[in-house]
C-alpha positions as a Python dict, from the first residue, in 0.01 Angstrom:
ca = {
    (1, 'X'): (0, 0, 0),
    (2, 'X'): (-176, 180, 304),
    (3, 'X'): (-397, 99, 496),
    (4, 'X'): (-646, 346, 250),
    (5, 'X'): (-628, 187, -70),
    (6, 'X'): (-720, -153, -182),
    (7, 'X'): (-486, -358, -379),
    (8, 'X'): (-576, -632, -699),
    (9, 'X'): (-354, -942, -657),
    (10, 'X'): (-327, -1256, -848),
    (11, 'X'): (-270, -1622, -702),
    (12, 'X'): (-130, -1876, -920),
    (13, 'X'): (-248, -2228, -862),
    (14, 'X'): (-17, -2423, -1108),
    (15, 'X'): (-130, -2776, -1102),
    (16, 'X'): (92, -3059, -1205),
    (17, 'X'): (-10, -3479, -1209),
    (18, 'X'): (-270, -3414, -927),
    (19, 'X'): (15, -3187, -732),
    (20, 'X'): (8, -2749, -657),
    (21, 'X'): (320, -2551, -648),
    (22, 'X'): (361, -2400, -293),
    (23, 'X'): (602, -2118, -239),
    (24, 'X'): (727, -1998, 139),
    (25, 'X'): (724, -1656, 159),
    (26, 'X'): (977, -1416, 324),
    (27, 'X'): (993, -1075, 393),
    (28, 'X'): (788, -925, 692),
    (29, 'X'): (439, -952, 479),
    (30, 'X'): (353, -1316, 524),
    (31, 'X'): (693, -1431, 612),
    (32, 'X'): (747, -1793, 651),
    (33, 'X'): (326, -1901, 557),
    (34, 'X'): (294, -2082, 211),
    (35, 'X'): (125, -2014, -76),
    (36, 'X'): (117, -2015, -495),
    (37, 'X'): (274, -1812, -684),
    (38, 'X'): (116, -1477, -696),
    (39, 'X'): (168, -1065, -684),
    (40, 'X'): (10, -714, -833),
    (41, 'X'): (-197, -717, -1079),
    (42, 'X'): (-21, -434, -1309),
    (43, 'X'): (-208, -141, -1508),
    (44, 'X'): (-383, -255, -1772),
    (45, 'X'): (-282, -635, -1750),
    (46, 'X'): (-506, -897, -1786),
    (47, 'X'): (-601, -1185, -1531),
    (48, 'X'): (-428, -1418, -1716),
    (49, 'X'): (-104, -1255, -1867),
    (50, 'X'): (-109, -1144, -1494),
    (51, 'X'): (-97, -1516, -1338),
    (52, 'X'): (109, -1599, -1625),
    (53, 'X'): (387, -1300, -1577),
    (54, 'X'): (400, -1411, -1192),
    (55, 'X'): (471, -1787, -1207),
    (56, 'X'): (766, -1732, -1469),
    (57, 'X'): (884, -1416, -1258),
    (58, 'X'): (900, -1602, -938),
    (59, 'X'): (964, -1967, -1015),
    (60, 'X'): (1065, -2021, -1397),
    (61, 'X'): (794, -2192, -1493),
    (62, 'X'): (570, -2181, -1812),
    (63, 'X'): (197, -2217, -1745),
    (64, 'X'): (-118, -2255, -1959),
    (65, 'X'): (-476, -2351, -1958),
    (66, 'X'): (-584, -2035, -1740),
    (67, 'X'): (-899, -1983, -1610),
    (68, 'X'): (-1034, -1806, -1335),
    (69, 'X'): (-1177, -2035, -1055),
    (70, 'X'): (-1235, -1829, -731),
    (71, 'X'): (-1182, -1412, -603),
    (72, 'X'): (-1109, -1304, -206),
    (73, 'X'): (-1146, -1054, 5),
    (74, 'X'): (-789, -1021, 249),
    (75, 'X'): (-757, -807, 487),
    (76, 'X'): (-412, -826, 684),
    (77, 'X'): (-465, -693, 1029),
    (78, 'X'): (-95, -645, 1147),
    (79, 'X'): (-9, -477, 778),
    (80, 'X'): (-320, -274, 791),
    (81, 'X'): (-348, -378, 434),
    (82, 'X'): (-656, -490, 225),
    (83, 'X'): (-612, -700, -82),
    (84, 'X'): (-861, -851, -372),
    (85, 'X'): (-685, -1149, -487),
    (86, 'X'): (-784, -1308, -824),
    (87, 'X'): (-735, -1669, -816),
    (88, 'X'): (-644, -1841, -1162),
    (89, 'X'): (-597, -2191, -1228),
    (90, 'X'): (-334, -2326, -1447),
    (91, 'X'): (-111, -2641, -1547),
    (92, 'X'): (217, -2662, -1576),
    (93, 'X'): (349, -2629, -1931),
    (94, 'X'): (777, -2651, -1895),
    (95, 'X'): (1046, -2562, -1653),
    (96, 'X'): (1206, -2666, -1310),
    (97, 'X'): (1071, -2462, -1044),
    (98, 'X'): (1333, -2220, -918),
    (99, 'X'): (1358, -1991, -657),
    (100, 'X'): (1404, -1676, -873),
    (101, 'X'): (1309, -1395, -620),
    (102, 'X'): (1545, -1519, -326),
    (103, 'X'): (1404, -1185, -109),
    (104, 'X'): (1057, -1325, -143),
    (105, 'X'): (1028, -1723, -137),
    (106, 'X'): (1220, -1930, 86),
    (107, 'X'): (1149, -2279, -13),
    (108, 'X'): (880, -2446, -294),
    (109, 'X'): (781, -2800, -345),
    (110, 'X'): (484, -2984, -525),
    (111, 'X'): (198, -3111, -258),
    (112, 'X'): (-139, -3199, -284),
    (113, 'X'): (-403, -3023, -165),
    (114, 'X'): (-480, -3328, 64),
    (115, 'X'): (-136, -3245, 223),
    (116, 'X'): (-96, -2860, 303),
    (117, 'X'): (139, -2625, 552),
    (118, 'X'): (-63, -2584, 845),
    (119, 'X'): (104, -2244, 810),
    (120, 'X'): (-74, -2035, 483),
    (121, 'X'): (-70, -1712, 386),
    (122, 'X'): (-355, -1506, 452),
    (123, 'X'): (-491, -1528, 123),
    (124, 'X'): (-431, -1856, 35),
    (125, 'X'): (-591, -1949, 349),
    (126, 'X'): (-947, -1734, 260),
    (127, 'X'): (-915, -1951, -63),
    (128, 'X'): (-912, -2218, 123),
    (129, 'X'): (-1196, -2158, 338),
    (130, 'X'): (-1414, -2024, 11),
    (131, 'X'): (-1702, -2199, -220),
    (132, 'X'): (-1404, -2188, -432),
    (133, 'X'): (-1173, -2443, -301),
    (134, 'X'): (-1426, -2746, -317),
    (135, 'X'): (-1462, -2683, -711),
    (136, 'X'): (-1091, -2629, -793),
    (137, 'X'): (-1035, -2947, -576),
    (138, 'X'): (-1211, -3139, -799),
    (139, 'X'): (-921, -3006, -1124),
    (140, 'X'): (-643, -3227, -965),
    (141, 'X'): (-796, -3554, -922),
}
């Protein structure tokens, strides 16, 4: 992706008994910062059987009730790369979360979102910091 085109992203916020699946990423865009599952949106793919394609790709798990709670603008100075990440809420529907793309995640636990890595990935953070976050706060109590 240069610095010239804008990529579509999705970030998976799978929610489990009140907890979110974080994910530390590798690789030199956003290495070590945590955040949900997430990646491209492909051509022609949907929101949804985007978020849904991501979580099993990268952690094994099966997700459902999807909805769309929040979108950001990212911009990633050092990369020179811009970014419109969907953000789709889920809950967990089977698996054990795995690390299935070794080059990509380091380490993933459950937390809550009283509890998060200082450390987040740029988009995760914007989410953070958006009208969005106080609403989607409200789906894990």
């Amino acid at each position: 992706m240069s610095s010239k085109h804008t990529g579509v992203g999705v970030g998976v916020l799978v929610f489990k008994q009140g907890q979110l699946l974080l994910c530390q990423r590798t690789g030199s865009h956003g290495a070590n910062s945590w955040a949900p599952p997430g990646g491209h949106i492909e051509f022609g793919e949907e929101f949804t059987e985007a978020a849904a394609r991501e979580a099993r790709e990268e952690t094994g798990l099966e997700i459902t009730n999807m909805r769309l709670v929040g979108v950001t603008n990212d911009f990633f100075e050092p990369e020179k790369k811009h970014y419109i990440t969907v953000w789709i809420a889920s809950d967990w529907l089977g698996g054990e979360p795995r690390i299935m793309e070794p080059d990509k995640c380091l380490s993933m636990h459950w937390e809550t979102f009283d509890n998060l890595p200082t450390e987040l990935f740029t988009s995760f953070k914007n989410f953070t910091e958006s009208e969005f976050f106080g609403v989607v706060r409200t789906l894990t109590k």
